[in-house]
TITI-858303 format. One record per atom (N, C-alpha, C): x, z, y; residue number from 1; atom name; chain. Coordinates in pm, 1 decimal. Atoms other than C-alpha are relative to their C-alpha. Example, Ala and Ser with C-alpha at 12.3 -4.5 7.8 and 13.67 -1.06 7.14 Angstrom:
! TITI-858303
<node><east>89.0</east><up>0.0</up><north>-119.0</north><resi>1</resi><name>N</name><chain>A</chain></node>
<node><east>1230.0</east><up>780.0</up><north>-450.0</north><resi>1</resi><name>CA</name><chain>A</chain></node>
<node><east>90.0</east><up>0.0</up><north>120.0</north><resi>1</resi><name>C</name><chain>A</chain></node>
<node><east>-82.0</east><up>-6.0</up><north>-119.0</north><resi>2</resi><name>N</name><chain>A</chain></node>
<node><east>1367.0</east><up>714.0</up><north>-106.0</north><resi>2</resi><name>CA</name><chain>A</chain></node>
<node><east>-77.0</east><up>73.0</up><north>109.0</north><resi>2</resi><name>C</name><chain>A</chain></node>
This chain:
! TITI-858303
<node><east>-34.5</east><up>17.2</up><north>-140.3</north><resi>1</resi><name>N</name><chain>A</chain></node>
<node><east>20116.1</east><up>-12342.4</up><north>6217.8</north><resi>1</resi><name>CA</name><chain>A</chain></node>
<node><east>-106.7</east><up>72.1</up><north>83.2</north><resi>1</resi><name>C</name><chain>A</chain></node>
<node><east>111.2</east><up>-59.1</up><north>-63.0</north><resi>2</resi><name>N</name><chain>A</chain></node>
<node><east>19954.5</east><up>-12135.5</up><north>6458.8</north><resi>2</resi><name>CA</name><chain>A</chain></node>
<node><east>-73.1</east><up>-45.8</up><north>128.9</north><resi>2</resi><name>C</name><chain>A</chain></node>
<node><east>48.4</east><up>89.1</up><north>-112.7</north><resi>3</resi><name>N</name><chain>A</chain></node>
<node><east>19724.7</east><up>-12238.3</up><north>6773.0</north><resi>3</resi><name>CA</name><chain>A</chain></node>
<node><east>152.9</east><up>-23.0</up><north>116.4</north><resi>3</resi><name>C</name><chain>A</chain></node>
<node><east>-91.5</east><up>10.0</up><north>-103.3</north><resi>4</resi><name>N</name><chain>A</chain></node>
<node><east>20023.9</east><up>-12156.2</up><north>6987.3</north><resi>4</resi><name>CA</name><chain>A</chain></node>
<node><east>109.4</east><up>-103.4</up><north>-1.9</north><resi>4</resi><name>C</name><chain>A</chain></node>
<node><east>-87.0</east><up>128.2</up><north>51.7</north><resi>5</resi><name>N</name><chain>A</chain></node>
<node><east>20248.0</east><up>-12386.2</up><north>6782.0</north><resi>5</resi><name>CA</name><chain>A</chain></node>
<node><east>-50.0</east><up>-109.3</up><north>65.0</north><resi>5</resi><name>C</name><chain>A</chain></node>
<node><east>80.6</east><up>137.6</up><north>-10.1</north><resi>6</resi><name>N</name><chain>A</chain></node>
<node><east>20024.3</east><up>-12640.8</up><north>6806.3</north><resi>6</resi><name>CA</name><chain>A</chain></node>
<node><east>-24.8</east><up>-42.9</up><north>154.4</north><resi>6</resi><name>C</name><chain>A</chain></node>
<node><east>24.7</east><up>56.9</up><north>-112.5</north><resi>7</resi><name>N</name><chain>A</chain></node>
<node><east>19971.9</east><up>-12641.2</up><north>7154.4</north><resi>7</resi><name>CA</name><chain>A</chain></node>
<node><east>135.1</east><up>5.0</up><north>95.6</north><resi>7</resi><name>C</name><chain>A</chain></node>
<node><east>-151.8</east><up>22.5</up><north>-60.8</north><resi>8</resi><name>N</name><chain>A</chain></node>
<node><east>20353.2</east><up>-12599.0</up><north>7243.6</north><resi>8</resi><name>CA</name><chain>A</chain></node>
<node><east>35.8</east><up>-141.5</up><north>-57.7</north><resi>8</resi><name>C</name><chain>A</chain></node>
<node><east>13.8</east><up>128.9</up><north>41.6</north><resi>9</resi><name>N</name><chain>A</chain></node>
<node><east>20371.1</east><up>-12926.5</up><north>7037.6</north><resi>9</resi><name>CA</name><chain>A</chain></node>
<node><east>-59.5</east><up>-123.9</up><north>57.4</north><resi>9</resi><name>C</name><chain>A</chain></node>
<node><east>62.8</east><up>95.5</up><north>-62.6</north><resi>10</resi><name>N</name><chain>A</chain></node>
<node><east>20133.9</east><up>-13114.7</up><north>7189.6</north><resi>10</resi><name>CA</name><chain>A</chain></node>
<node><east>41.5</east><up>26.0</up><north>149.5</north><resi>10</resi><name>C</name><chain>A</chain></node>
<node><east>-102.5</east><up>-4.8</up><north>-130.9</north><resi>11</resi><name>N</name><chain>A</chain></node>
<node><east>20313.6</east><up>-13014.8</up><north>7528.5</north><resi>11</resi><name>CA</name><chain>A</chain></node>
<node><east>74.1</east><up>-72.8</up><north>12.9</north><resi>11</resi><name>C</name><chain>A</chain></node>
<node><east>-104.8</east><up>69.0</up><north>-2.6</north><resi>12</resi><name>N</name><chain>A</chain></node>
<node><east>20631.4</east><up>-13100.5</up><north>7402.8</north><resi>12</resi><name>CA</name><chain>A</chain></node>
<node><east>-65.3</east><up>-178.6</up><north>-46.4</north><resi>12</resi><name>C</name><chain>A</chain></node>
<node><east>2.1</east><up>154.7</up><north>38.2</north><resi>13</resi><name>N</name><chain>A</chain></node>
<node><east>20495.7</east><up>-13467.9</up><north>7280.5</north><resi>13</resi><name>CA</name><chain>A</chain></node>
<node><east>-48.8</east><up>-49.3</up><north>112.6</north><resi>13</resi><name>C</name><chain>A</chain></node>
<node><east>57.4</east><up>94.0</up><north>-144.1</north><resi>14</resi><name>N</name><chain>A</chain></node>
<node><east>20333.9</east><up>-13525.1</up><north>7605.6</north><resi>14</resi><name>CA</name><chain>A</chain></node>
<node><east>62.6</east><up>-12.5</up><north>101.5</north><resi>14</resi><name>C</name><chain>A</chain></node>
<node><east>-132.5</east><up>35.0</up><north>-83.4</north><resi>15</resi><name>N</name><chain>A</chain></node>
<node><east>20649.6</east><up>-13459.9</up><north>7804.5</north><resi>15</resi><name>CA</name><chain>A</chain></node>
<node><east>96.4</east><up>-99.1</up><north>-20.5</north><resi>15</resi><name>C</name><chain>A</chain></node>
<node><east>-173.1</east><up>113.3</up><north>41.6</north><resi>16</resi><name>N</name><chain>A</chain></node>
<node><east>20883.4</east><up>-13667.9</up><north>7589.0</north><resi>16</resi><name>CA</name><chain>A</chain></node>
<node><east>-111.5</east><up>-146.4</up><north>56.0</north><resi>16</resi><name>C</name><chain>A</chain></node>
<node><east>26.2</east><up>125.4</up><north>-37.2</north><resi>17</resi><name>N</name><chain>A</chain></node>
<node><east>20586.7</east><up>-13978.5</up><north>7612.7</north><resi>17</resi><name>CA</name><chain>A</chain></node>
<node><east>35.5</east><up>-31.1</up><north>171.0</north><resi>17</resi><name>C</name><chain>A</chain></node>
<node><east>4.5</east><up>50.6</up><north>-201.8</north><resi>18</resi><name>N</name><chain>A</chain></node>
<node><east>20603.0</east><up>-13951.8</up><north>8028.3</north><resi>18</resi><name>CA</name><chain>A</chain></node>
<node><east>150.5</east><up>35.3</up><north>-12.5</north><resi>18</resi><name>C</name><chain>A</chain></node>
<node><east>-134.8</east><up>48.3</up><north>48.3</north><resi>19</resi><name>N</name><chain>A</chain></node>
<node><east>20978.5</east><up>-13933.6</up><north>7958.1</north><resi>19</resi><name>CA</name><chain>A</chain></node>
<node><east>49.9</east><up>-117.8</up><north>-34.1</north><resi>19</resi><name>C</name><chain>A</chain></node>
<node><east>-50.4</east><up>124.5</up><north>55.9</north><resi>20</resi><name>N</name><chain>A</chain></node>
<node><east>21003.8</east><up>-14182.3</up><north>7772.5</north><resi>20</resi><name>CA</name><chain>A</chain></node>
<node><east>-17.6</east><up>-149.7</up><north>80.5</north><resi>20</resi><name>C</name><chain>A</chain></node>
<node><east>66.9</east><up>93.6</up><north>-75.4</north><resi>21</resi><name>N</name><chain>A</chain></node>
<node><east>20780.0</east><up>-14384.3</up><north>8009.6</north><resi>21</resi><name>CA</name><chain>A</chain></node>
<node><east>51.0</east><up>-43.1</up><north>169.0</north><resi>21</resi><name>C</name><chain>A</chain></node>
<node><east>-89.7</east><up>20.7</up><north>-154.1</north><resi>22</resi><name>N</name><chain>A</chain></node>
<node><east>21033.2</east><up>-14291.6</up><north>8332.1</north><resi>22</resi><name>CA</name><chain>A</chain></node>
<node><east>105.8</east><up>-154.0</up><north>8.0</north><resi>22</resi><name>C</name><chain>A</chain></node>
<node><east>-101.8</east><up>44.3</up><north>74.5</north><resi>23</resi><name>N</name><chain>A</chain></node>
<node><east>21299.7</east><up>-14433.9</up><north>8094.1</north><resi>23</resi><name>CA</name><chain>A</chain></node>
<node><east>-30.1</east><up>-177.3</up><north>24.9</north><resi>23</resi><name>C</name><chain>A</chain></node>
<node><east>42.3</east><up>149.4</up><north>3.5</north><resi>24</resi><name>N</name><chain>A</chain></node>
<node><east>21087.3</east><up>-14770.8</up><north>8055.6</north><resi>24</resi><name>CA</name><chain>A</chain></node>
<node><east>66.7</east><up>-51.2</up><north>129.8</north><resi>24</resi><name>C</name><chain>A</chain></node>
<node><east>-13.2</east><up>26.5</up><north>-187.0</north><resi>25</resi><name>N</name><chain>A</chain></node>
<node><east>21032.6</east><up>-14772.2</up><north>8456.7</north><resi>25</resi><name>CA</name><chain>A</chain></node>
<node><east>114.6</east><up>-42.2</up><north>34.8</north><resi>25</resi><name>C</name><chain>A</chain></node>
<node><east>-86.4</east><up>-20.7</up><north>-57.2</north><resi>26</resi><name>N</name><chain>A</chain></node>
<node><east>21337.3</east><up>-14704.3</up><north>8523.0</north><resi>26</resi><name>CA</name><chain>A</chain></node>
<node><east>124.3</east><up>-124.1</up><north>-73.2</north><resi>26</resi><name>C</name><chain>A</chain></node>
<node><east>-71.9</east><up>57.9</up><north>63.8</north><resi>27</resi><name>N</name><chain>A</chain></node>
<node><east>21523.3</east><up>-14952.4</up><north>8234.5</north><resi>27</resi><name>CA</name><chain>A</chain></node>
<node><east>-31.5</east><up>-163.6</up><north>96.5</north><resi>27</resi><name>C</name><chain>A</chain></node>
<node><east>75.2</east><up>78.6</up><north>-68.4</north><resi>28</resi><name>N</name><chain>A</chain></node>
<node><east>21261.9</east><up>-15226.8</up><north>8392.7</north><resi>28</resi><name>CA</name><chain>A</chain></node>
<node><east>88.4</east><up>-45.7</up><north>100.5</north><resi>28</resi><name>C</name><chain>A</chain></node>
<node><east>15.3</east><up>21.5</up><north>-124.6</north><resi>29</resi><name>N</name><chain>A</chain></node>
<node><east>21355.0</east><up>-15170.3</up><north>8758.8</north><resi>29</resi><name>CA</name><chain>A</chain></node>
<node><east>184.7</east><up>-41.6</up><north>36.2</north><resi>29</resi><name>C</name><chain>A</chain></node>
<node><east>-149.9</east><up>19.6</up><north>41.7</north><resi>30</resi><name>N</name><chain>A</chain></node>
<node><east>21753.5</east><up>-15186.3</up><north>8647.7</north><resi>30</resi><name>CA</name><chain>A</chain></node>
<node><east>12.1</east><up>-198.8</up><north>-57.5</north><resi>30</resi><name>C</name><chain>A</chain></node>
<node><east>-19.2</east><up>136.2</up><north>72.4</north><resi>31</resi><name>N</name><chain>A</chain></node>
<node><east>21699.5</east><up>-15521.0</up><north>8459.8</north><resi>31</resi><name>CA</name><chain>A</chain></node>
<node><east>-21.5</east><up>-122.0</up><north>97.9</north><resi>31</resi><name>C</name><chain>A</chain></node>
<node><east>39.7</east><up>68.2</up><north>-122.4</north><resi>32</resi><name>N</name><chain>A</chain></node>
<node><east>21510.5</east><up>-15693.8</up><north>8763.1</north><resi>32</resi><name>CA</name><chain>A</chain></node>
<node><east>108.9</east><up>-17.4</up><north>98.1</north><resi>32</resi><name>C</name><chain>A</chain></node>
<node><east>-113.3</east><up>33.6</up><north>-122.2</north><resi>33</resi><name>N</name><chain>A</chain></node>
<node><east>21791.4</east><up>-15583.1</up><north>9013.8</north><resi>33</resi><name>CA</name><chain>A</chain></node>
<node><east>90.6</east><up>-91.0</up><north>-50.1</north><resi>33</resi><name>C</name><chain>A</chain></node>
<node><east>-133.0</east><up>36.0</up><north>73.4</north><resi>34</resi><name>N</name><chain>A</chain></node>
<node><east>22085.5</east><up>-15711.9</up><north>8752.4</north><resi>34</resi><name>CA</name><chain>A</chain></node>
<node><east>-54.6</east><up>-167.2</up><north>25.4</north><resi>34</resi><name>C</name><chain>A</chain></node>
<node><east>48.1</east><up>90.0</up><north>21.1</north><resi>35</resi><name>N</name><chain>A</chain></node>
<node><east>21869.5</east><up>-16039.1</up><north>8735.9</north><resi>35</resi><name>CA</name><chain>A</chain></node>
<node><east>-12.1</east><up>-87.7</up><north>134.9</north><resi>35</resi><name>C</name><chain>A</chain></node>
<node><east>0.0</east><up>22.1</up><north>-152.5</north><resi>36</resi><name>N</name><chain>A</chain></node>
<node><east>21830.4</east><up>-16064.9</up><north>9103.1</north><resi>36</resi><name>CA</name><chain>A</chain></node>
<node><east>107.4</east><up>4.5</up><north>50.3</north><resi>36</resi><name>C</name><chain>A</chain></node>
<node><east>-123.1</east><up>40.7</up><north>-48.7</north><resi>37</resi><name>N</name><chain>A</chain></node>
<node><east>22143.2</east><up>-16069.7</up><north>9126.4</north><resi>37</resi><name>CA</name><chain>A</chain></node>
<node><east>69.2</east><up>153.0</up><north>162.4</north><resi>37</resi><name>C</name><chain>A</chain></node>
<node><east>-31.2</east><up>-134.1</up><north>-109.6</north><resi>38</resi><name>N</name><chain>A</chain></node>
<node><east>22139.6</east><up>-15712.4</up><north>9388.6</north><resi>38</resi><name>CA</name><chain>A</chain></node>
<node><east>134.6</east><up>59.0</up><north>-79.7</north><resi>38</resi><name>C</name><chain>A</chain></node>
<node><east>-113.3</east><up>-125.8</up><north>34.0</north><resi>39</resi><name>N</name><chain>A</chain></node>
<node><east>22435.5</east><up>-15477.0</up><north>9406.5</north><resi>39</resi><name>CA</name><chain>A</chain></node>
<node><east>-34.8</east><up>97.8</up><north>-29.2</north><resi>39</resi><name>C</name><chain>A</chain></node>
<node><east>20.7</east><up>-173.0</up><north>70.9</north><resi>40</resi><name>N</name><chain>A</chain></node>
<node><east>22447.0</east><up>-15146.5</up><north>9203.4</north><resi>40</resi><name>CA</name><chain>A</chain></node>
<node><east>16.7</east><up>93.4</up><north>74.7</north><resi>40</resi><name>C</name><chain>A</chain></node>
<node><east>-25.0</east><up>-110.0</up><north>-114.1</north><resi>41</resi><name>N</name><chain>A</chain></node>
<node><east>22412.9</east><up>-14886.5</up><north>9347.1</north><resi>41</resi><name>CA</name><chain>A</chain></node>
<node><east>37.1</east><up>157.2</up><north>-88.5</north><resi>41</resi><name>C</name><chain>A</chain></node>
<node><east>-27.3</east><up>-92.4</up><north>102.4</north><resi>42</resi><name>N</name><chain>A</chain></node>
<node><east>22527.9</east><up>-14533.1</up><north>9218.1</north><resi>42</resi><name>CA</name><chain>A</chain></node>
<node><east>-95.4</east><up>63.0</up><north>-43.4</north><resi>42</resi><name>C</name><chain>A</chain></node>
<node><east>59.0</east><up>-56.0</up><north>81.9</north><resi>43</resi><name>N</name><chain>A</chain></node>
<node><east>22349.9</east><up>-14351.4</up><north>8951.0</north><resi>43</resi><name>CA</name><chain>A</chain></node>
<node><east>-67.9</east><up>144.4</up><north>60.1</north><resi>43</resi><name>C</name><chain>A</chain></node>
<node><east>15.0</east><up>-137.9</up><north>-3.0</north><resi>44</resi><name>N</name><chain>A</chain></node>
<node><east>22173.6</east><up>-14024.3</up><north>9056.8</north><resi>44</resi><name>CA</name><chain>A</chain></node>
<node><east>-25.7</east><up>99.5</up><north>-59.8</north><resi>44</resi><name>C</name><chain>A</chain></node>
<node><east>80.1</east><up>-133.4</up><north>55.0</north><resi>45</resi><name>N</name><chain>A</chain></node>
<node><east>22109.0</east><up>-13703.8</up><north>8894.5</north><resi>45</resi><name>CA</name><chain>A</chain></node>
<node><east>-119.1</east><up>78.4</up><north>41.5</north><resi>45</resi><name>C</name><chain>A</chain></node>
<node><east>77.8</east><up>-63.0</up><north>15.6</north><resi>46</resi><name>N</name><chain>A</chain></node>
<node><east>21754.3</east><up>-13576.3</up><north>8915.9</north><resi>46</resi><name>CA</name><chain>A</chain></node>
<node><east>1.3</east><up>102.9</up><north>-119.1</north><resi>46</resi><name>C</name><chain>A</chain></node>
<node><east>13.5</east><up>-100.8</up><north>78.9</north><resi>47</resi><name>N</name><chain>A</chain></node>
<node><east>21661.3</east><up>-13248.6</up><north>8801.3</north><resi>47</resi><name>CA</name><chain>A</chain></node>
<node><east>-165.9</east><up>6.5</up><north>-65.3</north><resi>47</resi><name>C</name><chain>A</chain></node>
<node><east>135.8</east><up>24.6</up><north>70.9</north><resi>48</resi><name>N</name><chain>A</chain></node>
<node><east>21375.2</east><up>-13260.9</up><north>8537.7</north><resi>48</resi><name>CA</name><chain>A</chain></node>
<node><east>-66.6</east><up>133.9</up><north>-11.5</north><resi>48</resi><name>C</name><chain>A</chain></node>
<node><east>55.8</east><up>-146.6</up><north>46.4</north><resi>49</resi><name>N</name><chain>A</chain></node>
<node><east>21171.0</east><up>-12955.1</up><north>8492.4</north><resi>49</resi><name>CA</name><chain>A</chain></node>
<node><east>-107.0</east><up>-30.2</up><north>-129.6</north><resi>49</resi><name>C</name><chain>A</chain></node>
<node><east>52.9</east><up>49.4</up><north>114.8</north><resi>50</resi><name>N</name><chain>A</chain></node>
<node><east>20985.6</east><up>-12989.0</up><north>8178.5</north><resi>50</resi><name>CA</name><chain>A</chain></node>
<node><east>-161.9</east><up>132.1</up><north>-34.2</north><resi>50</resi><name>C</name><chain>A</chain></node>
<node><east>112.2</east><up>-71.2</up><north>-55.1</north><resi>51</resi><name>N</name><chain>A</chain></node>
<node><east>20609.5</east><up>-12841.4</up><north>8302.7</north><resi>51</resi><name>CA</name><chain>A</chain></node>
<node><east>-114.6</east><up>75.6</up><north>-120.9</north><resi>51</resi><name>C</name><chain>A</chain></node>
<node><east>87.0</east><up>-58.8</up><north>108.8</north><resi>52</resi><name>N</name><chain>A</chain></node>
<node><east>20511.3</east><up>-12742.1</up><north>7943.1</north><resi>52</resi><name>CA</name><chain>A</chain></node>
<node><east>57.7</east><up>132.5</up><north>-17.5</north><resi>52</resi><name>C</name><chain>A</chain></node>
<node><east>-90.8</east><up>-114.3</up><north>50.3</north><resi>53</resi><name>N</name><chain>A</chain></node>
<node><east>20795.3</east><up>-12476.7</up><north>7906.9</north><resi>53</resi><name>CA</name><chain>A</chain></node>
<node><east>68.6</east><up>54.0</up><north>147.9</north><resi>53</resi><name>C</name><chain>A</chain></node>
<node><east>-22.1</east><up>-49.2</up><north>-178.8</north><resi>54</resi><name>N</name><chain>A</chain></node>
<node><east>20853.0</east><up>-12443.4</up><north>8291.1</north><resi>54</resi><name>CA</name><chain>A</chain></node>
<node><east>196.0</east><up>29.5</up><north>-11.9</north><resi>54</resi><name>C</name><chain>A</chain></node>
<node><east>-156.8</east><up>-14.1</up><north>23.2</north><resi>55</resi><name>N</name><chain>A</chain></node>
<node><east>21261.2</east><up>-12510.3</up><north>8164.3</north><resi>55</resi><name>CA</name><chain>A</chain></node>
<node><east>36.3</east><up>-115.1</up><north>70.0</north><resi>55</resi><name>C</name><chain>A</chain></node>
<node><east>-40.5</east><up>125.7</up><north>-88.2</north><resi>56</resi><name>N</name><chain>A</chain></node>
<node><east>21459.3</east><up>-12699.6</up><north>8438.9</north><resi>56</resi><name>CA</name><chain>A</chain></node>
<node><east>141.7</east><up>-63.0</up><north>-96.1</north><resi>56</resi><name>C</name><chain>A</chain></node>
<node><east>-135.7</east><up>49.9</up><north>29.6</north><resi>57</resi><name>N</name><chain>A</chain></node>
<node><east>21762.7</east><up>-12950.3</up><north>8310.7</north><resi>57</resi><name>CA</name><chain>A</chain></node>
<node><east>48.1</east><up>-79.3</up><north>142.3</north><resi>57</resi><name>C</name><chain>A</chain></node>
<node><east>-93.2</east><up>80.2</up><north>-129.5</north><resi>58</resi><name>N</name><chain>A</chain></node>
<node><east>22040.0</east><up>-13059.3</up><north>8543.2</north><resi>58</resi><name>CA</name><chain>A</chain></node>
<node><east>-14.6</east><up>-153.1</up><north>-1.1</north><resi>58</resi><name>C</name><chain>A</chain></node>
């Protein structure tokens, strides 16, 4: 594996953890409202840009 590997790797693993960590936030802040008994509200689409590979997803 070469340095470049290696440090596109450790990119990609440090995007998916703060990913993964929106996901929490965001599962969290969903469970509280449902619990609280609030109305849903609709879903939005943010666009992620992924700052290791500078590649946006819809």
């Amino acid at each position: 594996m070469t340095e470049g590997e290696k440090t596109r790797l450790i990119a990609w693993s440090n995007e998916m953890r703060n990913v993964h960590e929106r996901l929490r936030k965001a599962l969290r802040v969903t469970q509280e409202a449902i619990a609280a008994g609030d109305p849903a509200e609709p879903a939005a689409r943010a666009t992620c840009c992924c700052s290791a590979t500078g590649s946006v997803l819809p």
